[in-house]
Each structure stands twice: as C-alpha cells, then as structure tokens.
C-alpha positions as CSV (number, residue, x, y, z in Angstrom):
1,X,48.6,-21.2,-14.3
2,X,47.3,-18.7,-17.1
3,X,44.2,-21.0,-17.8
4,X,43.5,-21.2,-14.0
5,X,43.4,-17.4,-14.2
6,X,41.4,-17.4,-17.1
7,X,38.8,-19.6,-15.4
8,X,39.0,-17.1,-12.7
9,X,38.4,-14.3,-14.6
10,X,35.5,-16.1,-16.6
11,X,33.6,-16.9,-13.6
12,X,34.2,-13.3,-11.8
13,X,32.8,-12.1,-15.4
14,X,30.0,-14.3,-15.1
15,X,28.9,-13.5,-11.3
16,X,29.2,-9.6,-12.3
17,X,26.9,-10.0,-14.8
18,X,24.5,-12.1,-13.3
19,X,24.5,-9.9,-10.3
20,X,23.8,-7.1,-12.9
21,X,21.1,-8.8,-14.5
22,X,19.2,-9.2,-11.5
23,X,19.9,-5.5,-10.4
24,X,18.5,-4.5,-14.2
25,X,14.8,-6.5,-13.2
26,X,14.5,-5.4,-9.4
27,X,14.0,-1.9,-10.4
28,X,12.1,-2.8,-13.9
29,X,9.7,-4.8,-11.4
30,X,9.5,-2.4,-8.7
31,X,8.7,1.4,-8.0
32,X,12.7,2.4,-8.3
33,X,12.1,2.2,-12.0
34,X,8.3,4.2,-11.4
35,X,9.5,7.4,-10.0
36,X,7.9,10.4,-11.2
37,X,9.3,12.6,-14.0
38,X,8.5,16.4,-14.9
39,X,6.0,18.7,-13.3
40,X,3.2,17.1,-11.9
41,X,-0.1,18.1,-9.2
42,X,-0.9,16.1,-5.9
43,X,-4.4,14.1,-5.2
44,X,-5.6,11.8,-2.4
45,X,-7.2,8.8,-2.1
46,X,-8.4,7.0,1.2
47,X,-8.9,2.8,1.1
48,X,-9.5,0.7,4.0
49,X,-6.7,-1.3,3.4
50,X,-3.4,-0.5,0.9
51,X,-2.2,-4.1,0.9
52,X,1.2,-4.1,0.3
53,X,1.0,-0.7,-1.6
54,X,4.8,1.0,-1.6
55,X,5.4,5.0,-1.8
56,X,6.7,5.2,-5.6
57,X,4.7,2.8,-6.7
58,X,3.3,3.4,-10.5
59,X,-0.3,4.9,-10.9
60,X,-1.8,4.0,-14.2
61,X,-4.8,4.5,-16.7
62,X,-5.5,2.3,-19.4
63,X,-1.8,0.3,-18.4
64,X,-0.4,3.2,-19.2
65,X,1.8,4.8,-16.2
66,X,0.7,8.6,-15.3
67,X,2.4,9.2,-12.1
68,X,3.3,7.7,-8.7
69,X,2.7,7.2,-5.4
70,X,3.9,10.2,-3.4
71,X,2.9,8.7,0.4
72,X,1.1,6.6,2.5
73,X,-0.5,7.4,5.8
74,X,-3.0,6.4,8.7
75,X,-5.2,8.9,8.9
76,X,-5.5,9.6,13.0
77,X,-8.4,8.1,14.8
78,X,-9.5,5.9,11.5
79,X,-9.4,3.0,10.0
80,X,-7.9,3.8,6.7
81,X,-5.3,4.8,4.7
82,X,-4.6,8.4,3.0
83,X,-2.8,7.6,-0.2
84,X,-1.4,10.9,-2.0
85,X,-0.7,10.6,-6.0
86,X,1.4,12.5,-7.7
87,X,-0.1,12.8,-11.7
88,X,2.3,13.9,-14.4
89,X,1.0,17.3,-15.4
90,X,0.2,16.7,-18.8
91,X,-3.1,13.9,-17.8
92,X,-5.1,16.8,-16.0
93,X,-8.5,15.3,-17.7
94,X,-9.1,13.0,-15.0
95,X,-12.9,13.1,-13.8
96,X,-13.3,13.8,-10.8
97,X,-15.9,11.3,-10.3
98,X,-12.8,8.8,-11.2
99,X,-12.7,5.7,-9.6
100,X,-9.6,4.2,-8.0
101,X,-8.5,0.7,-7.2
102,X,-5.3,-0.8,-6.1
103,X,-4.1,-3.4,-8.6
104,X,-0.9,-6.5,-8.5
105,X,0.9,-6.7,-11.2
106,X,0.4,-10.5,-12.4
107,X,0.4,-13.2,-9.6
108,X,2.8,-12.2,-7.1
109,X,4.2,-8.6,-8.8
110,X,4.0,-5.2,-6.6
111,X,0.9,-3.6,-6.5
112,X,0.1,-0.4,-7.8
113,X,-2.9,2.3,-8.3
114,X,-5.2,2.0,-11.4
115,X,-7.9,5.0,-12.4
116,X,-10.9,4.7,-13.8
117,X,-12.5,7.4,-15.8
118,X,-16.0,8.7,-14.5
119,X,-18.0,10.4,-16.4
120,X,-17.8,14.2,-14.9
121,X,-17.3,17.1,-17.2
122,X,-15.4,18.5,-14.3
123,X,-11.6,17.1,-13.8
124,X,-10.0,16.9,-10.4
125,X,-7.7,19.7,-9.8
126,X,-4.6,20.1,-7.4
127,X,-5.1,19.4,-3.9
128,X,-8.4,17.7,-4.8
129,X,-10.0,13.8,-4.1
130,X,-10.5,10.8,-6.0
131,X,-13.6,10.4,-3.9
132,X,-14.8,6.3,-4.8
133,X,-12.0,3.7,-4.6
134,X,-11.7,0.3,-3.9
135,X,-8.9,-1.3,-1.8
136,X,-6.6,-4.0,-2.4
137,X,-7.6,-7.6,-2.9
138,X,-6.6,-10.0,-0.3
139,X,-5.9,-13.7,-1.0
140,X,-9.0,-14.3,1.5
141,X,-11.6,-11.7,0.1
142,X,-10.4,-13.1,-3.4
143,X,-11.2,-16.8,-2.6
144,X,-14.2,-15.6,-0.3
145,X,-15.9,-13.6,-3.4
146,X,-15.0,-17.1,-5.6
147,X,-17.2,-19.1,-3.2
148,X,-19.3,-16.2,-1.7
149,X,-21.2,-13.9,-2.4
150,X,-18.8,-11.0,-2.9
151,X,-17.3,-8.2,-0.2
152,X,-19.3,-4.6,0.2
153,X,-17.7,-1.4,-0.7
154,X,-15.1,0.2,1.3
155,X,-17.8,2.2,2.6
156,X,-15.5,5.2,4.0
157,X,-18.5,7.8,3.2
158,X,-20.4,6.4,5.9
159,X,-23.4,4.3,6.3
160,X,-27.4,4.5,6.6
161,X,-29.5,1.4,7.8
162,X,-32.6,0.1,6.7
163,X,-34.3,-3.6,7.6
164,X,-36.2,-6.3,6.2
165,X,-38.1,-8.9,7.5
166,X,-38.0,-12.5,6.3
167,X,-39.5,-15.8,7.2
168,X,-36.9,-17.8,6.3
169,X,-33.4,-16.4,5.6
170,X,-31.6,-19.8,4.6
171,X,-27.8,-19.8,5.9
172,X,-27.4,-15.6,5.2
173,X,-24.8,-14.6,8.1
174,X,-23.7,-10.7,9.2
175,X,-20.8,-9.4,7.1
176,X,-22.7,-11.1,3.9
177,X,-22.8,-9.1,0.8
178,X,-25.8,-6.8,-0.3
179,X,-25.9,-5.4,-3.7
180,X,-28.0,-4.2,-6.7
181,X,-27.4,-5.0,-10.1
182,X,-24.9,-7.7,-8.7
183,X,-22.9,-4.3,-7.8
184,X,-21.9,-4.2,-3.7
185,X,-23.3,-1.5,-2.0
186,X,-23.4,-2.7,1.4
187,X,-22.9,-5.7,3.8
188,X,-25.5,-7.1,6.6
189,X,-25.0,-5.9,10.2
190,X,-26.5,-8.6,11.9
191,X,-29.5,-11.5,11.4
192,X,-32.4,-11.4,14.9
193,X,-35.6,-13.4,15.3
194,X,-38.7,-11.0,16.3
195,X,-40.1,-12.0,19.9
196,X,-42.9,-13.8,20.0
197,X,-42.3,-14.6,16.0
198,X,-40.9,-16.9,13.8
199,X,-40.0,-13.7,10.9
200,X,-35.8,-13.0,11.0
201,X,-35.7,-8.8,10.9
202,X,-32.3,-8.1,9.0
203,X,-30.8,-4.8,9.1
204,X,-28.5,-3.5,6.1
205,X,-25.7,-1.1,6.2
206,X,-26.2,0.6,2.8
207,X,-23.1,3.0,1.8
208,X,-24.9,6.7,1.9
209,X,-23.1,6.8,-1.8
210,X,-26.2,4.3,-2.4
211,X,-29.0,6.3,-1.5
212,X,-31.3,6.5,-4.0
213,X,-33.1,3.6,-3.4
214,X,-37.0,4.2,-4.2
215,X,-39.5,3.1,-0.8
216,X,-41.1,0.6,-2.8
217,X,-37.8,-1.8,-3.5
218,X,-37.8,-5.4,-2.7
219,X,-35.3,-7.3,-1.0
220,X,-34.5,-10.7,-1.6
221,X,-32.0,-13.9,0.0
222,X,-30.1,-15.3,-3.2
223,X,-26.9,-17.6,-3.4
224,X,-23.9,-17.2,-5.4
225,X,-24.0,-20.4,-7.8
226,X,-25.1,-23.5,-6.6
227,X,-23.2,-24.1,-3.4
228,X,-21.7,-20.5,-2.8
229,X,-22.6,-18.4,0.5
230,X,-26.3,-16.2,0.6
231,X,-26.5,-12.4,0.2
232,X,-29.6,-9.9,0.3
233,X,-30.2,-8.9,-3.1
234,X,-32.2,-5.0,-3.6
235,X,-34.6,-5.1,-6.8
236,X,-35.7,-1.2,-7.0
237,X,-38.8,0.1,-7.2
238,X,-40.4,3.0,-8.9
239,X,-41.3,5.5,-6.5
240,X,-39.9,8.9,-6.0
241,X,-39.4,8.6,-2.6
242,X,-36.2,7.4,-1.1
243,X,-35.3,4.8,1.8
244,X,-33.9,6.7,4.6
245,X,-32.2,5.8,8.1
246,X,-34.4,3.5,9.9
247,X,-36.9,2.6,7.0
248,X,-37.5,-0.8,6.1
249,X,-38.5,-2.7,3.0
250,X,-42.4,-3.6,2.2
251,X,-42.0,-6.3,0.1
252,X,-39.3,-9.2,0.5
253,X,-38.7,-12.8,-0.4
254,X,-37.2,-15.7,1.8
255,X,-34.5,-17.8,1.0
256,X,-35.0,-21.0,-1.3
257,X,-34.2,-23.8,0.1
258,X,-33.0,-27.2,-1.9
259,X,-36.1,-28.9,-0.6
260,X,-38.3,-26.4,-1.4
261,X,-36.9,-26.5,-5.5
262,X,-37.4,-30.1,-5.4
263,X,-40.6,-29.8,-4.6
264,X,-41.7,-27.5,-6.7
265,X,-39.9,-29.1,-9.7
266,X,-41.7,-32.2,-8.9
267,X,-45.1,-30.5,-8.2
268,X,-45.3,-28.0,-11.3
269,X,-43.0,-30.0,-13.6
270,X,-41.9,-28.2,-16.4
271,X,-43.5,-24.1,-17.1
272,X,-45.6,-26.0,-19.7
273,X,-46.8,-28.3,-17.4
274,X,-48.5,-25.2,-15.5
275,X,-51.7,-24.7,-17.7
276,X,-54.2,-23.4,-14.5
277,X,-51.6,-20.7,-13.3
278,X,-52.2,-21.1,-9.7
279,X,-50.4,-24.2,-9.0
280,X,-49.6,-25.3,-5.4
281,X,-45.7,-24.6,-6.1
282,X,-45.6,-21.2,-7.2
283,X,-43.3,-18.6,-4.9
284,X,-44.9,-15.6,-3.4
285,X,-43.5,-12.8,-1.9
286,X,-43.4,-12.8,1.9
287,X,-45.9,-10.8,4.0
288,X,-43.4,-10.2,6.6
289,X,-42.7,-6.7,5.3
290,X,-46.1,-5.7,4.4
291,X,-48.7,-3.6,6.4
C-alpha cells in the first residue's frame, strides 16, 4: 500500500513539473515574457499585412529587445495595418529615417518587429513615424521570391506611373516585380499590345518614395536565374530631370528569349570569336521607346 502511494505521489510529482516546464517556455517563446519595462515613448508603423503579429510582441535592434508592441489596428477605409511600438526610453537614437520589418523567430516561432538604423541625424521623437517598413513574409511571397522575381514594396506612400514600350516582353505578367539595383521599388500594373502594332506598352507603378529616376533611364525585361519568373529591370540615367506621372521611358530592351541565346551563341561563338564588332548576333536596344 505505501509503495502504491509512492508511485502515486512520484507520478503527480512528475506531471506537475512537466506541466511547469512547459508553462516556463510558453511565455520564454511568446510576448508574455516581452512586455515592456520602465518608462518608454510611443511610435507607429503602418504594413500592408502584420502576419500573425501579437500586441506584446518584442521589438528589437541588432537581436537585442527595445520595447514592445503596444497595439494593432485597421486603419478605417485602408488596407493596412497601424502598428504602435512602445520603445524603452533609454534607445531614443533611433533615425527617423529607420526602417521597420516584421521578423519570425526561427521556422515556426512568433513573429516580432525588427529596426533598422537609417542614416538621419534626426531621431524619431514621441508621437512620431517609422515612415519605410516592410511587412511580414508569407509562406507564398517567400517561395514566390525563391522562384520569381521578388514582391514590390509595400507601397503605402502612394504610387506614380510611367510606361515603356517593348517588342517583345517574354512571359512578364502584371503584379511582376520592378526594381533597381535588384532593390523593389514597384510592381507592373498591367501588359497591352498597341493597336495596329506588334510593340507591348507596359505601365509601372513606381512607389513615389522612388522618384528620382533621371528621364533618360532604360528599362529592361530580365529573369530571375535560369528558369525563375520576368521582371522590368530600371538602369538610370544621368540627366537631371526626373520621370514624372505619365512619362515614359526612351530607351528599352525586350526580353531574351532561349532561342534567341542559342542563336547568338552559335552565331558569335565565343567574345573572341567577334573580331569585326558588328556581327549579325549582337543585341540592340529596342526603338520602340525612341522618338
């Protein structure tokens, strides 16, 4: 009879603890364990989409945790998200030209806010904006930007549209990615054939954050590695002026196609091989955007 009760007691011993353990690494891998501490000063942040973000959640620099989420809310009439941080007093140096990005923590942890320094003298204050963020990663977007050819900014700052004219735009779809410098900065709107032509005009929806792209830039139709998806690539120019709404691009270049490679590999042979400089497979810009 005493050793059954010792058995009992043993295995109560052994659920309590196990129960406790588990207890102790919900709130080490959660926000209950996050929650802010000491004096600290409120500033927003809007993202197109929060993921699975929690109020409480950790906000970090470096790794390094500097505050919290303080709330989450749909701002009325928009698609987007107004995310309030609450910074621990004592990191007031944060730029306030900062960037901010929702992270996970590992494969499946909780997500949480990371900031990136800017380079600003000026820091944000109380009340203020973390103006450029970038929202969470979906399992999607994530295997989309493997294959693809990456997603476009959040774009919350509103757009400006410019077009380009191509005669022969390869497999590039609306929604695909345009950037410079490999960086995002906007996403085509849609893909048309000109009446009466066989030139595609392409119009771009260039964040305004991105507007400082001289008149005389070229656009180009690249794909991501070998087999991944087509986006418009923006190689800028040197002029002072800038593109504005409506403008469109003088000098672009068409899509290569597989055949097209082939055929100039078997045609030119190696740069070597090219002695005349003016051989039948070189690639020249198209005319489509000039006047």
């Amino acid at each position: 009879m005493t050793q059954r009760r010792s058995y009992a007691v043993g295995t109560g011993l052994f659920i309590v603890l196990g129960f406790s353990a588990l207890a102790y690494l919900a709130t080490q891998t959660t926000s209950v364990a996050n929650a802010t501490q000491g004096a600290s000063y409120m500033v927003e942040t809007h993202f197109a989409n929060v993921g699975q973000l929690k109020t409480r959640a950790p906000v970090k620099i470096a790794g390094v945790r500097v505050g919290s989420v303080q709330s989450i809310e749909l701002v009325p009439g928009k698609e987007e998200a107004k995310v309030t941080l609450s910074i621990d007093d004592r990191h007031k140096d944060i730029p306030d030209d900062s960037v901010a990005t929702i992270f996970t923590s590992g494969l499946l942890g909780d997500q949480y806010v990371g900031i990136q320094f800017g380079r600003s003298k000026t820091p944000v204050k109380e009340g203020g904006e973390i103006g450029l963020t970038r929202p969470a990663q979906q399992l999607e977007e994530m295997l989309g930007k493997f294959f693809g050819g990456g997603s476009a900014p959040d774009r919350l700052g509103g757009t400006f549209h410019v077009t380009a004219e191509f005669t022969n735009v390869g497999a590039l779809q609306p929604g695909a990615a345009v950037k410079m410098a490999g960086v995002p900065i906007g996403s085509v709107d849609s893909v048309v054939i000109k009446p009466g032509s066989s030139e595609a005009t392409v119009t771009l929806g260039i964040d305004k954050r991105y507007s400082q792209i001289p008149d005389d830039s070229s656009a180009a139709v690249f794909t991501s590695g070998l087999i991944g998806s087509q986006y418009v690539a923006i190689q800028p120019g040197g002029s002072p002026e800038y593109l504005a709404e409506g403008d469109s691009f003088v000098l672009t270049q068409s899509a290569l196609q597989l055949e097209d490679l082939i055929g100039k590999f078997l045609v030119n042979g190696s740069p070597s091989d090219n002695k005349s400089g003016g051989a039948q497979g070189s690639t020249q810009p198209d005319n489509a955007g000039k006047k």
